[in-house]
FILOFI-9301 format. One record per residue (C-alpha): residue in one letter; x, y, z. Coordinates in steps of 0.25 Angstrom, whole numbers, plus 2048, in hexadecimal, padded with zeros to 3 digits. Layout:
<recs>
AXYZ
...
</recs>
This chain:
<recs>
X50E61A0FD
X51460F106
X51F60D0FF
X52461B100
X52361C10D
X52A60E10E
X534612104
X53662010D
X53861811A
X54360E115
X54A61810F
X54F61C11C
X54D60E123
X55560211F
X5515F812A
X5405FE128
X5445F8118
X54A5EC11B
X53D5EA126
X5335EC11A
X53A5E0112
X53B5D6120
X52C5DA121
X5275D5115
X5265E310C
X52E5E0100
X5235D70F7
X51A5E30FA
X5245ED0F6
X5295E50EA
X51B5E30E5
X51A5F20E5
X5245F20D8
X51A5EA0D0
X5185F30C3
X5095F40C4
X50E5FC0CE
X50C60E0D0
X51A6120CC
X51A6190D9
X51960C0E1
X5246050D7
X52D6100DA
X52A6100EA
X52B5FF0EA
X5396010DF
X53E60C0EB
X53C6020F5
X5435F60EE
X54E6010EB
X54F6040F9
X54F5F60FE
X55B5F10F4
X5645FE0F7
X5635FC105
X5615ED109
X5685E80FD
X5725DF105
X5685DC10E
X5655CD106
X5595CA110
X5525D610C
X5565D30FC
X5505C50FE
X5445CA103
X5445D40F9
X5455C80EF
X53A5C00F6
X5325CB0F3
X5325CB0E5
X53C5D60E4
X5415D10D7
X5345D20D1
X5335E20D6
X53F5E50D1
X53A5E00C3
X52D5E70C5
X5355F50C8
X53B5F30B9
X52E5F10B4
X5255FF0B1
X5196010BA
X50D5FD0B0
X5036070B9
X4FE6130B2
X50D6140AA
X50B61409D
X51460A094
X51E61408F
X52161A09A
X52F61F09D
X5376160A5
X53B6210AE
X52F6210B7
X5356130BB
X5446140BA
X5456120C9
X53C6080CA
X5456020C0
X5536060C8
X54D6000D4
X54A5F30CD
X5585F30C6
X5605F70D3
X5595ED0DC
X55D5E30D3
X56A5E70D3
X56A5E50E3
X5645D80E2
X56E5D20D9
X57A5D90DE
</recs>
């Protein structure tokens, strides 16, 4: 998907990330946690938000974007299970790092 190569690039280039959030990526990005979701798009969009708060965590223009760009409410929506073709009892563990992303992130932003 887009978000993996997305993902793949900014891995290994920091200014091509921050880019992405001047350029107006992040609400699109964001809405990609929503848990009407695929899991696999969740977990593309939760590696994305990872990424951004490990490496542009002091960086307060990029976390006010981030903000602007209803970051808060992805960061809920990673806690929350994916509702598509997951039945109600199912183990948590398919969205545990959905979950440490969400829990992480908020860390960052508070900290």
């Amino acid at each position: 998907s887009g978000l993996q190569v997305i993902n793949a690039i900014v891995k290994q280039n920091l200014r091509f990330l921050e880019s992405l959030c001047f350029i107006g990526a992040l609400p699109s990005i964001c809405q990609k946690t929503h848990c009407t979701e695929p899991l696999s798009v969740r977990r593309e969009a939760a590696s994305f938000i990872g990424l951004l708060m490990a490496k542009c965590h002091s960086d307060h223009g990029v976390l006010d974007l981030f903000i602007s760009s209803n970051g808060i409410k992805a960061l809920v929506e990673l806690l929350r299970p994916t509702k598509l073709s997951v039945p109600a009892d199912a183990p948590w563990t398919d969205h545990k790092p959905l979950i440490i992303v969400g829990l992480e992130a908020t860390a960052h932003l508070l900290g």
